[in-house]
N, C-alpha and C positions, 0 to 999 in steps of 0.2 A: 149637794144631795147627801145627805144621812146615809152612811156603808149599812148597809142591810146584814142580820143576822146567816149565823149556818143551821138554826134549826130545822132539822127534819134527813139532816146527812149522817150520816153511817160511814167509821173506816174500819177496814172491819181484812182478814187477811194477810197480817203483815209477813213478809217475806224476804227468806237471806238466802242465795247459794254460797256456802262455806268459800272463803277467796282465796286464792291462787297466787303466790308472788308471780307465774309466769305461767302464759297457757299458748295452746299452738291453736286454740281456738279462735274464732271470732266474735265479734260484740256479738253479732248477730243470733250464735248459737247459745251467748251465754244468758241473754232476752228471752230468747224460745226457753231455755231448761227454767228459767225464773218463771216465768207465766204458767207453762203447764204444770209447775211444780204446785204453784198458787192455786190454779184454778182446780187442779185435782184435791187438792185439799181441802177448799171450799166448797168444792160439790157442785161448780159451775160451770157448764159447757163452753164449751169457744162460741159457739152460735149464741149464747146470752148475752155475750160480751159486744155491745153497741158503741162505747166510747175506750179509748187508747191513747194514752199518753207517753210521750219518749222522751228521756233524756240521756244520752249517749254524745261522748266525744269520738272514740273510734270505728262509730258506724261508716262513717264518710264512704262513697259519696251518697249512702243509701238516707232516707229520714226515716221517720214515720210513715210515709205513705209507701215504699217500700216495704219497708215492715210487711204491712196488710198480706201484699202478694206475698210474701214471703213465709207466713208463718198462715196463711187460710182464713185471715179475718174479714169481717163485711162493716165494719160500724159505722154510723152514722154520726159518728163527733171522734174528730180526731186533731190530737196536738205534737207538737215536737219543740220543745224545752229549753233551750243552748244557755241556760245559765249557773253551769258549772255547782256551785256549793249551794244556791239560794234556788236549785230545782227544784226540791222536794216539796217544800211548800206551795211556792208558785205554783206547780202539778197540780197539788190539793186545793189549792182555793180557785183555780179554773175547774176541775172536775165537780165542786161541791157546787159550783152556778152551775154548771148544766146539769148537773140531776135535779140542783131546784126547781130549775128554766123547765123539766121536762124532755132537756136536748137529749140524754143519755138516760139510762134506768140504770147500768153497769157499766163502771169506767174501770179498766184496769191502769192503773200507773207505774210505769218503768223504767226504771233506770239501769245501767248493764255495760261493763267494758271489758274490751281484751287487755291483755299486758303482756305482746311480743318484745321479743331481746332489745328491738330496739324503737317501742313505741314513743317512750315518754319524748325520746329526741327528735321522734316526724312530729309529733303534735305539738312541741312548744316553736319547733320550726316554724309554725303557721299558725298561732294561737292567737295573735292580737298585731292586727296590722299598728296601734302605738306603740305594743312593742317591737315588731321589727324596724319600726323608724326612731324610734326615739332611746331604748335605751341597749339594744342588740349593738350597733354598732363601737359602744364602750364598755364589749367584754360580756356583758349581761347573759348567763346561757340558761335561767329560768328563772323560778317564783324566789329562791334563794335571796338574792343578792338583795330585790325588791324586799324582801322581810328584815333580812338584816336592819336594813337601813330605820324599815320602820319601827324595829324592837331597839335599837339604840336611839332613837327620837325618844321612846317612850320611856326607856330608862333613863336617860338621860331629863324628859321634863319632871317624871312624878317619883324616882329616886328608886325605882326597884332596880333590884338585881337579876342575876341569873337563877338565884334559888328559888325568886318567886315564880318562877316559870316552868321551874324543875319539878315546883310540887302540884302540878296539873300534870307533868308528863308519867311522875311517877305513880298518882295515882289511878291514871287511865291503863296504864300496865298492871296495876292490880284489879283493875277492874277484865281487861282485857283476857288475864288468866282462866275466869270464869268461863270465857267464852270460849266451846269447843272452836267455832269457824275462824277465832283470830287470828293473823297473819305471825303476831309479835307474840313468843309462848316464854321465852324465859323473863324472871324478876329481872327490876332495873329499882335498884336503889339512889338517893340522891345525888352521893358520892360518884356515881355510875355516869349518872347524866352529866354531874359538870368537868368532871375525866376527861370525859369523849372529844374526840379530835372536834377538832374546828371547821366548819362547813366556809361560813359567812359571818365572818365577824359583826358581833355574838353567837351567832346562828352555831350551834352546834349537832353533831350527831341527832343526839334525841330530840333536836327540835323540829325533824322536818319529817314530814309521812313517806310511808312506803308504798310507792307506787305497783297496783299486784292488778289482779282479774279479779271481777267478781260482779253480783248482780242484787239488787234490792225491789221491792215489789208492795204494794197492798191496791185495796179493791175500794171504791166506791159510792155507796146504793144509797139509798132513805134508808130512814132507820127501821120502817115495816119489813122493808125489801130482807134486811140484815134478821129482824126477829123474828119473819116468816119462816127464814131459814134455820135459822137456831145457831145464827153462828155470831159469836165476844164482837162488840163492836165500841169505838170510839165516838166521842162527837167534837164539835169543834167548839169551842166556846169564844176565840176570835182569830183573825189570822190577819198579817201586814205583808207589803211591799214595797219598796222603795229601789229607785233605781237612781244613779250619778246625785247622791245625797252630798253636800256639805262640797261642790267641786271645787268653792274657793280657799278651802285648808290646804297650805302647801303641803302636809301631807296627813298622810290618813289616822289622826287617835282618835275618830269617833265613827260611826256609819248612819244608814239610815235609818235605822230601828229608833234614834231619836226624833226623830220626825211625828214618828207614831205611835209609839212607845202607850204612853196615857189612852188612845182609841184603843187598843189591843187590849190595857188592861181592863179598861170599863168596856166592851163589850163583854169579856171573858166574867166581869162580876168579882173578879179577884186580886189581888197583888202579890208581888213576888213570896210576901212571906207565907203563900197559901198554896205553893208548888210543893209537889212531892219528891222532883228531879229534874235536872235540864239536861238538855244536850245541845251544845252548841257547837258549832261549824269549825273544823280545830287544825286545821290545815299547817296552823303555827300555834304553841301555846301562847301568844301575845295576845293574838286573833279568836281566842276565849276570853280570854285577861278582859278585852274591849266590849266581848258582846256581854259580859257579866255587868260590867259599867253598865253600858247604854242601855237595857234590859231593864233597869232600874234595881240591882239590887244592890248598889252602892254607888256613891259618886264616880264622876269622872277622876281617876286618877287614885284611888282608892281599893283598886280591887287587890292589887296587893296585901295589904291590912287585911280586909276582908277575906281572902281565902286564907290568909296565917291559922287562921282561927275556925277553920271547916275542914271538916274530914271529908273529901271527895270519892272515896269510895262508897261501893254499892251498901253497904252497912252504916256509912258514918250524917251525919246532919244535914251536910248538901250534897248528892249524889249527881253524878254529874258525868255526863258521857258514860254510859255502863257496861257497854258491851266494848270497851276499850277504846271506842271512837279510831277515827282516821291513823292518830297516832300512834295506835298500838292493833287497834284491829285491821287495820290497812286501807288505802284509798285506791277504788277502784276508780277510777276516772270521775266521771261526774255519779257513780252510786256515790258518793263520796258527800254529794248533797240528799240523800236520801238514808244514808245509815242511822244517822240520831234519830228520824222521823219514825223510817221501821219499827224503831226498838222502842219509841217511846208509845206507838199502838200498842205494842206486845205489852210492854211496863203496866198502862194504866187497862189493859183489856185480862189482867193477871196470865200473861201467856208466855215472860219470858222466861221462865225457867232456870239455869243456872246463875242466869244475869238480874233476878228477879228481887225489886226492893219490895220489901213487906210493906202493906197496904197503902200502893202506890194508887193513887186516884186521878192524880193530874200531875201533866208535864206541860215542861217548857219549851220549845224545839225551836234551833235561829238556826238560820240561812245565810250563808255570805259565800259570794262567788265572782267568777269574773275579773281574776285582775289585770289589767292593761299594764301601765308598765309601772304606775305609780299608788295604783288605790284597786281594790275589789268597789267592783261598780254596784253588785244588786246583794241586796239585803232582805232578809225575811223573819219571819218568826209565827208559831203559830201557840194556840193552848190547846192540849187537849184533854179532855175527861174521859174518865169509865165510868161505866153507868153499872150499878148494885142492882 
């Protein structure tokens, strides 16, 4: 069966609580200050609000359906997320069927974590029973050593360096600087990045995100619902999913956005060279390197060359992660799959402000989350427009 269109969906809302390296709060509370932050802005009561979406690592043992009691909601469609970096989307293209479907009229979507002293080390404790059987037992104590491994595969088959890696990390710190809510405030020059001590050979400092608090949000409606109100809205023009893509590559240099790649762009009616900005899921700069490949704006193996040749800041040709992304504006747990998404409503609904490219119309937004002990499982990507 034919994937059916998103016309007639509205995103409209989008939403950041400025993030925290370290809060004594809980997911929970930082869910609540994102929503009501959201909904007062919008001009939308909690009782309008009928569909709910979560994705939270440190909620445990609450879900979504907690939530409800917990913050005074009643909706009648409700979701709860668990896939880390490819939430965002995934959220978005289940909320945008049910307000087709009629299930929901207003979905809010959320994303939201804490970052106590010693968070990041209870949750990789219990993060992926592959990983605590298969690569925990030889030393393994997170996503580290898994990235390593896979950024030297990848230099090692298609001949980059560490500098081609360095100029995503250093241009998302200058994009990040823009950004009052960034985590990461001082310049990081190239020099800077390949300095820096050694995490995981290659893996170094500036290669890996800052685990902080913080929360992401947007809303939505039909598009009547969005102009009745009068409030900027987005549309979709296609959105993709994939999950345990490509499982017989011993290891991961491609994901599932190849799979679907060509449906996303003809649905959307456009091709890469018709985007205004991306953002893609940056957890490592390698893990942008790959979704710029598979995304279709270069070959596989390629993207090195390709970005040599592009200015990644908010000013320059390919704009790209702009509000600093994970790597520079910080990863709040699984917002961490909702930050590109945010910023890139705000982008093409002309609402981002400091972070804002001049007449940005459409973006590109990828998903990747999930990794077990050898590969990120779930994959997404969506397009979105502003409407004139």
């Amino acid at each position: 069966m034919r994937r059916q269109n998103y016309d007639g969906v509205a995103l409209v809302a989008p939403t950041t609580l400025p993030y925290q390296r370290y809060s004594i709060e809980t997911a929970h509370w930082w869910i609540a200050r994102v929503l009501k932050t959201m909904l007062d802005g919008a001009g939308v009561k909690p009782a309008e609000l009928d569909g709910f979406s979560v994705a939270s690592f440190t909620l445990f043992p609450d879900t979504a359906v907690g939530l409800t009691q917990h913050l005074g909601l009643c909706p009648r469609w409700l979701d709860h997320i668990p896939m880390g970096g490819a939430s965002g989307v995934v959220a978005l293209r289940k909320a945008a069927r049910a307000v087709q479907a009629g299930d929901a009229d207003i979905v809010a979507c959320v994303s939201g974590d804490t970052n106590h002293i010693d968070s990041f080390r209870a949750l990789l404790s219990s993060f992926s029973r592959f990983a605590m059987d298969a690569s925990y037992p030889y030393g393994y104590g997170g996503p580290n050593a898994n990235f390593a491994l896979l950024t030297d595969r990848y230099m090692t088959e298609f001949g980059a360096d560490r500098a081609d890696f360095g100029r995503i990390a250093v241009a998302q710190r200058a994009n990040a600087l823009n950004n009052p809510g960034a985590v990461m405030k001082k310049p990081l020059t190239l020099e800077q990045y390949l300095d820096a001590r050694p995490i995981a050979d290659p893996i170094a400092l500036f290669d890996c995100v800052m685990p902080c608090a913080g929360a992401e949000a947007f809303l939505v409606m039909t598009v009547d619902e969005a102009e009745a109100r009068g409030l900027p809205y987005a549309t979709i023009g296609g959105a993709i999913e994939r999950h345990n893509a490509h499982a017989d590559d011993p290891i991961q240099l491609r994901g599932g956005w190849t799979m679907d790649i060509d449906e996303l762009w003809g649905m959307a009616e456009c091709s890469p060279e018709d985007v205004d900005l991306v953002q893609t899921y940056d957890d490592y700069p390698v893990i942008s390197m790959m979704q710029i490949e598979d995304l279709g704006f270069c070959g596989k193996g390629e993207g090195p060359d390709f970005l040599r040749d592009k200015d990644m800041t908010i000013t320059g040709d390919f704009p790209h992660n702009t509000s600093g992304g994970q790597l520079s504006g910080g990863q709040a747990g699984a917002a961490g799959g909702f930050i590109g998404l945010v910023e890139a409503i705000r982008q093409v609904t002309g609402q981002a402000g400091p972070t804002q490219v001049t007449g940005a119309k459409r973006a590109l937004v990828s998903g990747f989350g999930m990794i077990n002990y050898d590969r990120g499982v779930c994959s997404s990507a969506a397009v979105l427009e502003g409407v004139t």
